[in-house]
DRENDO-57028 format. One record per residue (C-alpha): residue number from 1; residue in one letter; x, y, z. Coordinates in Angstrom, 1 decimal. Each point is the difference from the previous one (the first is absolute). Example, Ala and Ser with C-alpha at 12.3 -4.5 7.8 and 13.67 -1.06 7.14 Angstrom:
BEGIN
<atom><pos>1</pos><code>A</code><px>12.3</px><py>-4.5</py><pz>7.8</pz></atom>
<atom><pos>2</pos><code>S</code><px>1.4</px><py>3.4</py><pz>-0.7</pz></atom>
This chain:
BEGIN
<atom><pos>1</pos><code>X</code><px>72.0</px><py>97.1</py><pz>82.1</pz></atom>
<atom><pos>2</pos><code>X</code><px>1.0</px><py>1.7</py><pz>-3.1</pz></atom>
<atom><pos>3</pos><code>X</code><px>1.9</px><py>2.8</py><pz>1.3</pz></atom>
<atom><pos>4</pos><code>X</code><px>2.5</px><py>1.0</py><pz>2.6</pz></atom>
<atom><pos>5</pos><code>X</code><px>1.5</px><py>2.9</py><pz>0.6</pz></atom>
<atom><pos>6</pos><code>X</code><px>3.7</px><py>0.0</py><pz>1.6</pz></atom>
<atom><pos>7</pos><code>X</code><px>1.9</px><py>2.7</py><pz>1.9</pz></atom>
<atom><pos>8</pos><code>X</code><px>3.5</px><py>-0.1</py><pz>0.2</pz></atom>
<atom><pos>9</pos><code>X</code><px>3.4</px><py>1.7</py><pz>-0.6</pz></atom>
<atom><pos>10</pos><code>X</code><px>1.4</px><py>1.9</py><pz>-2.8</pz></atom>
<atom><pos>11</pos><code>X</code><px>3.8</px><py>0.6</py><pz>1.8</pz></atom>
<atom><pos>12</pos><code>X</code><px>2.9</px><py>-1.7</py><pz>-2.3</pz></atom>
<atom><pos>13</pos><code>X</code><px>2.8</px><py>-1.9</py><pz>1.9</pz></atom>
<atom><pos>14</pos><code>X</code><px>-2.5</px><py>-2.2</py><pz>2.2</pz></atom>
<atom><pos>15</pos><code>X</code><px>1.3</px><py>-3.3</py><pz>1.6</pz></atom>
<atom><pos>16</pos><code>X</code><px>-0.5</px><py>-3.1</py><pz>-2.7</pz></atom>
<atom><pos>17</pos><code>X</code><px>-2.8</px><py>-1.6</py><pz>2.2</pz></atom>
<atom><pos>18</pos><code>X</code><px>-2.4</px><py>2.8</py><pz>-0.5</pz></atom>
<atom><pos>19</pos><code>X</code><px>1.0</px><py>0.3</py><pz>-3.9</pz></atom>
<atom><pos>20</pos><code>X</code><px>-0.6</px><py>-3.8</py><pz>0.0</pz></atom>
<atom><pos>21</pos><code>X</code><px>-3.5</px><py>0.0</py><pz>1.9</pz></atom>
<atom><pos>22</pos><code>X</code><px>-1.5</px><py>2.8</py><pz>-2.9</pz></atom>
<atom><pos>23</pos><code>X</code><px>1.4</px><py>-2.0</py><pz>-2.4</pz></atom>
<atom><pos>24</pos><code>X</code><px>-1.2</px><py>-3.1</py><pz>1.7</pz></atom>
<atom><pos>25</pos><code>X</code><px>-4.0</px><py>2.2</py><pz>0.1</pz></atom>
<atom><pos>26</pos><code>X</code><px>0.3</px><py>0.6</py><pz>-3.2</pz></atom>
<atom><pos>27</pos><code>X</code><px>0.3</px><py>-3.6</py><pz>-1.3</pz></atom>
<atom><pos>28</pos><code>X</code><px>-3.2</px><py>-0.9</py><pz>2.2</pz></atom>
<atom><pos>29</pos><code>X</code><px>-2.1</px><py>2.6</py><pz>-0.7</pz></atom>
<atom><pos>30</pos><code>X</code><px>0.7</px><py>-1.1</py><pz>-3.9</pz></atom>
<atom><pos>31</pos><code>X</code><px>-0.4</px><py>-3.4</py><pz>0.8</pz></atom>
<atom><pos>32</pos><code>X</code><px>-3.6</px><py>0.4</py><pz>1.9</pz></atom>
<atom><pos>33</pos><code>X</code><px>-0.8</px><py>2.1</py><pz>-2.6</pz></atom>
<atom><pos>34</pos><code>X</code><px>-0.9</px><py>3.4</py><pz>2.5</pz></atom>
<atom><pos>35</pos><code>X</code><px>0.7</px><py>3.0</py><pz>-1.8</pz></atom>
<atom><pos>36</pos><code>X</code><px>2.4</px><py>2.8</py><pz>1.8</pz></atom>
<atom><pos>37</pos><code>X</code><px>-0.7</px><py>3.2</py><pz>1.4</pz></atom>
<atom><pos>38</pos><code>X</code><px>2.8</px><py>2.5</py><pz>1.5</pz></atom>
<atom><pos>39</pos><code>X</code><px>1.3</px><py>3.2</py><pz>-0.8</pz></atom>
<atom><pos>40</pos><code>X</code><px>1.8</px><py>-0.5</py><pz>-3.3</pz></atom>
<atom><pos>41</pos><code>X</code><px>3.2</px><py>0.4</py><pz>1.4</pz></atom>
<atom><pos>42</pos><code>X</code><px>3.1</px><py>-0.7</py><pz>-2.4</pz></atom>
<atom><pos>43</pos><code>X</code><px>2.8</px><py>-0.9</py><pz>2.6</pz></atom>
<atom><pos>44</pos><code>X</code><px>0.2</px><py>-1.7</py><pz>3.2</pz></atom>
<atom><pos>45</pos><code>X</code><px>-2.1</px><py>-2.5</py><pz>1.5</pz></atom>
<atom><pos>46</pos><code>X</code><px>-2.9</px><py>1.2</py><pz>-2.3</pz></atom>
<atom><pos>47</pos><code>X</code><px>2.5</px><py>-0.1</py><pz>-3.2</pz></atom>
<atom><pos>48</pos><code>X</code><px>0.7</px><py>-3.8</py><pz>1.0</pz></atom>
<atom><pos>49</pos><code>X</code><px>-3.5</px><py>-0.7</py><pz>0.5</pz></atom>
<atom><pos>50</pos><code>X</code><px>-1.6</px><py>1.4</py><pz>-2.7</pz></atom>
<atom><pos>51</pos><code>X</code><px>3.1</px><py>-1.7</py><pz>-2.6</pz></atom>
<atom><pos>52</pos><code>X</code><px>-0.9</px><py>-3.4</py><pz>1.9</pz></atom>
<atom><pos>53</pos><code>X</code><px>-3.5</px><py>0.1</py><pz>-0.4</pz></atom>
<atom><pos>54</pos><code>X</code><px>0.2</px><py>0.8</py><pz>-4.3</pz></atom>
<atom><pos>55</pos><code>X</code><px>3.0</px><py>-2.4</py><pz>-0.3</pz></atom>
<atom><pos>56</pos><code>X</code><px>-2.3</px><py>-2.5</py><pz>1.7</pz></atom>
<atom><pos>57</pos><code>X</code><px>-3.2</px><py>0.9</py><pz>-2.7</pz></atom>
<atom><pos>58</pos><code>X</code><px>-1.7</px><py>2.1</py><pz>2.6</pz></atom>
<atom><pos>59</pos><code>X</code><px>-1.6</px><py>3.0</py><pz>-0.2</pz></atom>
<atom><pos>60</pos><code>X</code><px>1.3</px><py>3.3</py><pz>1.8</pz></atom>
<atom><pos>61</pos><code>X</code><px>-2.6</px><py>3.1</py><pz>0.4</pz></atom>
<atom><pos>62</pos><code>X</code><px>2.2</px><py>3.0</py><pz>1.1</pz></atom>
<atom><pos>63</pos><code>X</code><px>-2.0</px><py>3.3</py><pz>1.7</pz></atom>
<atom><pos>64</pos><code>X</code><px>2.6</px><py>3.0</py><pz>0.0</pz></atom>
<atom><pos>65</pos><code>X</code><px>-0.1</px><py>4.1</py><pz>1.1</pz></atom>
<atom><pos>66</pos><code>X</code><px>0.8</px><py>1.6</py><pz>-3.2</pz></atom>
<atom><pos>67</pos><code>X</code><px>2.8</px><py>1.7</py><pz>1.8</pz></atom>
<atom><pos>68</pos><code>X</code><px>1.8</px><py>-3.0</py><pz>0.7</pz></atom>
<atom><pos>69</pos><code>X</code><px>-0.7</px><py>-0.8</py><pz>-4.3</pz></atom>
<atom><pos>70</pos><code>X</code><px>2.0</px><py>3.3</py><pz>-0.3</pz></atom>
<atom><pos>71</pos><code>X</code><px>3.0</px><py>-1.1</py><pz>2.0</pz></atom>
<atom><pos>72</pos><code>X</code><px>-0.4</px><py>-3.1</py><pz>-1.3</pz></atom>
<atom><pos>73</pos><code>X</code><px>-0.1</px><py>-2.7</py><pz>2.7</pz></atom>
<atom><pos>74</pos><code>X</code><px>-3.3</px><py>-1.6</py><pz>-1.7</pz></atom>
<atom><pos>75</pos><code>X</code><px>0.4</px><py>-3.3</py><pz>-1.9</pz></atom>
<atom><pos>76</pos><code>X</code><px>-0.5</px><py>0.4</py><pz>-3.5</pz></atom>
<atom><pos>77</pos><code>X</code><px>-0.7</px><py>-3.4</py><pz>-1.5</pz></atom>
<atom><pos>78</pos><code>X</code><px>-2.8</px><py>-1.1</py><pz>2.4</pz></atom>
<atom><pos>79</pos><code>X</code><px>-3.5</px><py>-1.6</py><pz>-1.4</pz></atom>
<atom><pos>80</pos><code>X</code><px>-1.5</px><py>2.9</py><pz>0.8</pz></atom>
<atom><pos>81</pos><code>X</code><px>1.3</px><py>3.1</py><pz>2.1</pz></atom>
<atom><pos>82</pos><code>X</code><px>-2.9</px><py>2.7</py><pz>1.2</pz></atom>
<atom><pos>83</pos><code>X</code><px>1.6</px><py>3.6</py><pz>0.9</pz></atom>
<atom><pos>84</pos><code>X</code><px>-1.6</px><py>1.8</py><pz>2.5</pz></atom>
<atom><pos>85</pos><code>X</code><px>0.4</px><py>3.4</py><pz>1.5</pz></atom>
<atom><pos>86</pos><code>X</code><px>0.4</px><py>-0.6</py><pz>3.7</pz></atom>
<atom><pos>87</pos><code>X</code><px>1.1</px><py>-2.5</py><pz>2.5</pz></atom>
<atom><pos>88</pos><code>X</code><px>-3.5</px><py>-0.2</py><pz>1.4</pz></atom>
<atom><pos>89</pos><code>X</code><px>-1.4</px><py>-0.9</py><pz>-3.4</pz></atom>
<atom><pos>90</pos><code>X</code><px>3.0</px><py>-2.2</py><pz>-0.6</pz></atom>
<atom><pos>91</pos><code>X</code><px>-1.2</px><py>-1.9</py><pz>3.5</pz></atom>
<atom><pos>92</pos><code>X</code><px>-3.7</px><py>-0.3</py><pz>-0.5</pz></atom>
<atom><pos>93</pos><code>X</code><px>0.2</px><py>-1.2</py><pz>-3.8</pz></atom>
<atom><pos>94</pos><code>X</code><px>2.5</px><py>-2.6</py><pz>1.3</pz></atom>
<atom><pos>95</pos><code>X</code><px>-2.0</px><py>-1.4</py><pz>2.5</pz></atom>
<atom><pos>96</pos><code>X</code><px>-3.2</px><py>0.4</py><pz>-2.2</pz></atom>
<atom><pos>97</pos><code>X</code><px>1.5</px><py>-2.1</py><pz>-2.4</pz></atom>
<atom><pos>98</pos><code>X</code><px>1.2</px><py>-2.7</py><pz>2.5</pz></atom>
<atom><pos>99</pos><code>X</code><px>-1.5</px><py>-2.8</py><pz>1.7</pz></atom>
<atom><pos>100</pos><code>X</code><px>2.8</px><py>-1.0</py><pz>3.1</pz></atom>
<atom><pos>101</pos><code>X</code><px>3.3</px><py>1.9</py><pz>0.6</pz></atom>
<atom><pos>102</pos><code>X</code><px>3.1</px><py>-1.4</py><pz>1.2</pz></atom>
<atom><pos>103</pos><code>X</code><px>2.5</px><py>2.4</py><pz>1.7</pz></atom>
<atom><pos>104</pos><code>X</code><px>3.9</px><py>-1.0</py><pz>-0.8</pz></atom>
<atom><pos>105</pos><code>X</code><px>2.8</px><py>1.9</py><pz>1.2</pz></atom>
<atom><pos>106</pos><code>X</code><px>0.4</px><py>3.5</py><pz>-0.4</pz></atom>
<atom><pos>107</pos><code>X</code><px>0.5</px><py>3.7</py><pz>1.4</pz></atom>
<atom><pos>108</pos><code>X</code><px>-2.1</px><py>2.4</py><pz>0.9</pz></atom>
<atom><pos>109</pos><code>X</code><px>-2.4</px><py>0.1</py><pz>-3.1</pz></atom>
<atom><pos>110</pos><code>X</code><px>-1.0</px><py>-3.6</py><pz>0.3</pz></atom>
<atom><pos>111</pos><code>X</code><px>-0.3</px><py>0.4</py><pz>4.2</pz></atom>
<atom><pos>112</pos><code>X</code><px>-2.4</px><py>3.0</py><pz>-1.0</pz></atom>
<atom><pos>113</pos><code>X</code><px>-2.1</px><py>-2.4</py><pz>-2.5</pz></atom>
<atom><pos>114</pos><code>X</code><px>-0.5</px><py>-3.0</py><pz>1.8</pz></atom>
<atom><pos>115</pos><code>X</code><px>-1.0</px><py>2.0</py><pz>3.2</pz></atom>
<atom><pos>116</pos><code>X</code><px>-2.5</px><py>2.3</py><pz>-2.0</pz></atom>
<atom><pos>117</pos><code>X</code><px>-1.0</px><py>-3.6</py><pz>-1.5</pz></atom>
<atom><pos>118</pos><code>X</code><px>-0.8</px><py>-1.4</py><pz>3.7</pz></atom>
<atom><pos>119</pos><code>X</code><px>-1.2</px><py>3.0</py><pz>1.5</pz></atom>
<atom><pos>120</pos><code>X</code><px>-2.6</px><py>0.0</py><pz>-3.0</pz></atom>
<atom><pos>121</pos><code>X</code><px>-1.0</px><py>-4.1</py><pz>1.0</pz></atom>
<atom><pos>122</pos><code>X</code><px>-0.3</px><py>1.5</py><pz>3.3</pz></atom>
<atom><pos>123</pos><code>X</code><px>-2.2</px><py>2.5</py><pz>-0.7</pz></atom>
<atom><pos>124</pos><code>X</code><px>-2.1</px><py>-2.1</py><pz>-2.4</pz></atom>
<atom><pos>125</pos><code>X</code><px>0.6</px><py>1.8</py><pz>-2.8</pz></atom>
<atom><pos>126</pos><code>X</code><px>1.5</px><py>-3.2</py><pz>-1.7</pz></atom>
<atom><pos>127</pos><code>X</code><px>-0.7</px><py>-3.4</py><pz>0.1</pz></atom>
<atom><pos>128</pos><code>X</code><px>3.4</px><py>-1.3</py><pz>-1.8</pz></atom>
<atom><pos>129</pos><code>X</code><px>2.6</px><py>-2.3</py><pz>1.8</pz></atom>
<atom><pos>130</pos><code>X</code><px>3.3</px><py>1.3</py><pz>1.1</pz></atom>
<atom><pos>131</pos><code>X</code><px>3.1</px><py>-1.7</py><pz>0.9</pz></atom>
<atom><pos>132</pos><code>X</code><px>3.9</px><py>0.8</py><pz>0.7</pz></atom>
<atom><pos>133</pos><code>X</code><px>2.2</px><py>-2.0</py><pz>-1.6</pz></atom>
<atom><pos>134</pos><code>X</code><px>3.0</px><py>-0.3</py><pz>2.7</pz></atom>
<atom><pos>135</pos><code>X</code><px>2.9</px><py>-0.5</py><pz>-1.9</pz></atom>
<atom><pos>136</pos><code>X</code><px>3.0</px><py>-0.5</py><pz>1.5</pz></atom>
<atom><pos>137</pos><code>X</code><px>-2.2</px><py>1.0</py><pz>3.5</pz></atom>
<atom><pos>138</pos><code>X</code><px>0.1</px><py>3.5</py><pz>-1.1</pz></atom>
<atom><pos>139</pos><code>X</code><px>-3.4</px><py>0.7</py><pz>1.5</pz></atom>
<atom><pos>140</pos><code>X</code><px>1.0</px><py>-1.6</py><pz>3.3</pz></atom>
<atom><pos>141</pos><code>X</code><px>0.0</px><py>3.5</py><pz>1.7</pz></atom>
<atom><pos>142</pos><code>X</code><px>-3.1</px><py>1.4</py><pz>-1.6</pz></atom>
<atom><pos>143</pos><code>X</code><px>-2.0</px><py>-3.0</py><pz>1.4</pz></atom>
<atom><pos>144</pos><code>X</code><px>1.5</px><py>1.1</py><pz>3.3</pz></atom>
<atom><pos>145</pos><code>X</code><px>-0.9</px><py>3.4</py><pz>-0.5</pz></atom>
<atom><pos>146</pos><code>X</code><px>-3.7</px><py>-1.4</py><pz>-0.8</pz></atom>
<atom><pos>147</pos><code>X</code><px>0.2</px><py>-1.7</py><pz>3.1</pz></atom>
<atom><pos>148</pos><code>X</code><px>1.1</px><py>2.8</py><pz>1.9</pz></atom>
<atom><pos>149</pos><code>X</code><px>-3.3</px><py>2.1</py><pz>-1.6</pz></atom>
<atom><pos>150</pos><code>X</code><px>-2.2</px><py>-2.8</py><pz>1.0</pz></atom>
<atom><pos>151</pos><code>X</code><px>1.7</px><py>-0.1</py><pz>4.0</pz></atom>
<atom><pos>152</pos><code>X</code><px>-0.4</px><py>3.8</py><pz>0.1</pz></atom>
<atom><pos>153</pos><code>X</code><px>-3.7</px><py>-0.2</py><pz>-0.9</pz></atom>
<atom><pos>154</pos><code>X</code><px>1.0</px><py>2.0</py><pz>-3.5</pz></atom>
<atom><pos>155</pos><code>X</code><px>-1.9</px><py>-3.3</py><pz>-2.1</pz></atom>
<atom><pos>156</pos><code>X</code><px>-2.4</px><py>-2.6</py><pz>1.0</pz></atom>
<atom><pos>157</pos><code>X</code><px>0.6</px><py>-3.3</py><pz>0.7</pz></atom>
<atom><pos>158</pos><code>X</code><px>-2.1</px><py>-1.2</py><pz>-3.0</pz></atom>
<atom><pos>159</pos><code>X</code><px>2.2</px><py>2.2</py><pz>-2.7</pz></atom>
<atom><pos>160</pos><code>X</code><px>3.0</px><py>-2.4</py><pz>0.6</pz></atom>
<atom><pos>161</pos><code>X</code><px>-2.4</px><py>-2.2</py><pz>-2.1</pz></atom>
<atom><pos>162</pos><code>X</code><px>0.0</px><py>1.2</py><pz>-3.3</pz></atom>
<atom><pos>163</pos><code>X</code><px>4.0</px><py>0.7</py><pz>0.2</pz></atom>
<atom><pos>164</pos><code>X</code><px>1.7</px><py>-2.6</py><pz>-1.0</pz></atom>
<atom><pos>165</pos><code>X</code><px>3.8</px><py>-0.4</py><pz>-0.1</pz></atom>
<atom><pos>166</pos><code>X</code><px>2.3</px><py>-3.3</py><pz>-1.0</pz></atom>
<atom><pos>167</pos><code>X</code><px>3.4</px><py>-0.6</py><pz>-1.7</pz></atom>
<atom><pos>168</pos><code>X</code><px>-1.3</px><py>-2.7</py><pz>-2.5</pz></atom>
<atom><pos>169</pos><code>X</code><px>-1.4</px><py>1.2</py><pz>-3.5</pz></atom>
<atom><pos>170</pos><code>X</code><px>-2.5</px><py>-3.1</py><pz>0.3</pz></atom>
<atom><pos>171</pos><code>X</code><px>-2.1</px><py>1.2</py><pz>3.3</pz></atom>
<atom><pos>172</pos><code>X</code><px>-0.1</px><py>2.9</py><pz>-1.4</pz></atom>
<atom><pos>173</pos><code>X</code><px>-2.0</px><py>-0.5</py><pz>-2.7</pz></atom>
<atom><pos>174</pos><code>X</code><px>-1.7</px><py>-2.8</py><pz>2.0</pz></atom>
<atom><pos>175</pos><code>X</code><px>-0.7</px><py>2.4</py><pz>2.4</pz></atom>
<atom><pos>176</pos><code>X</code><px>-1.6</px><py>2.4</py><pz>-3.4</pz></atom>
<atom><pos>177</pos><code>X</code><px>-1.6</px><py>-2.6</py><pz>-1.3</pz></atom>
<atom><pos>178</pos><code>X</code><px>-2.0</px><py>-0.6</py><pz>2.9</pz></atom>
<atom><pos>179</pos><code>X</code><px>-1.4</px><py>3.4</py><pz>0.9</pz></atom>
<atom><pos>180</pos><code>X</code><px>-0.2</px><py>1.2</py><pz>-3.5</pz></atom>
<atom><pos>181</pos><code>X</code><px>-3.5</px><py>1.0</py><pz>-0.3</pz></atom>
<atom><pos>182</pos><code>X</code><px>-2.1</px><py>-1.4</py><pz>-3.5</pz></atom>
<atom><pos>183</pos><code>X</code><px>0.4</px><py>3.0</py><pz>-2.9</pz></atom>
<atom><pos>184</pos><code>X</code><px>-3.2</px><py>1.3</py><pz>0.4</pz></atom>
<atom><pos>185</pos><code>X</code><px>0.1</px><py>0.8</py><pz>3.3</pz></atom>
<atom><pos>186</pos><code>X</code><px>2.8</px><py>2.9</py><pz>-0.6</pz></atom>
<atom><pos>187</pos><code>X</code><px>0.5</px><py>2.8</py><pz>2.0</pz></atom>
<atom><pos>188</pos><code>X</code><px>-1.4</px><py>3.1</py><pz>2.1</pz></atom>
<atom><pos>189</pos><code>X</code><px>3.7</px><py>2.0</py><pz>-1.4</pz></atom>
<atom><pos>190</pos><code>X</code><px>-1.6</px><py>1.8</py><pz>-2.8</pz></atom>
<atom><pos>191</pos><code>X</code><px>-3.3</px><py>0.7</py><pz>1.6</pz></atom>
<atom><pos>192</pos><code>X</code><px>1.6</px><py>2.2</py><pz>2.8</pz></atom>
């Protein structure tokens, strides 16, 4: 695993703990030597993130709209920052580029980027690991709502399998590790 590709927040004034845990990322990502992938955001959760991971001798990849360049949110002194022109590209170069992706906390944007990310394992249209990482329990009531889907007949029983969900940093990338597929197996993303 080379890669990963993190979602997460980019509010300011966010409880320690979740400052902590992207910090916390960011020095294991440098240590295992897996490059990062998110979406060049300067403050926030990705701010902290992307600062831990180049303190730490890592190396950040930022993918960014132009339009958010122009109001500027996008990080400026990444190892290498791509600006695209639309979300949709911004989404499909990031998980081109990636080989697992770990959901942290975060609003609205990151619940819309690790569902598109599942509903594409779902569909088969990638073949790249996925896991929450449940800081402070945040995703407690998601995995309800994923179990209400699956009670309601909305999922099948064999999707809870490829989403995972735990409060410790180390399952998760255990969990990664373990059904990230060799490189040159890739993906079905670009092809449809």
């Amino acid at each position: 695993m080379k890669s990963i590709c993190v979602y997460l927040g980019s509010m300011r004034n966010l409880h320690g703990d979740y400052i902590e845990a992207a910090r916390e990322l960011g020095r294991e990502l440098a240590r295992r030597k897996i490059r990062l992938v998110y979406g060049a955001g300067n403050v926030g959760l990705m701010g902290e993130l992307a600062n831990s991971v180049l303190e730490n001798g890592g190396e950040v990849i930022g993918v960014i709209p132009r339009s958010m360049v122009e109001r500027e949110w996008a990080h400026m002194n990444l190892s290498k920052l791509h600006v695209v022109e639309t979300m949709h590209e911004r989404k499909a170069l990031m998980a081109e580029m990636a080989d697992a992706f770990i959901a942290m906390p975060g609003g609205l944007g990151t619940l819309e980027e690790i569902a598109e990310c599942l509903t594409w394992i779902q569909l088969g249209f990638l073949h790249k690991p996925a896991a929450f990482w449940n800081v402070r329990r945040y995703y407690d009531l998601f995995a309800g709502f994923i179990t209400q889907m699956e009670r309601e007949g909305f999922i099948r029983d064999s999707d809870r399998d490829f989403i995972f969900m735990h409060e410790k940093l180390g399952s998760v990338f255990d969990y990664l590790e373990a059904n990230c597929l060799p490189q040159s197996a890739g993906d079905n993303l670009s092809k449809s």
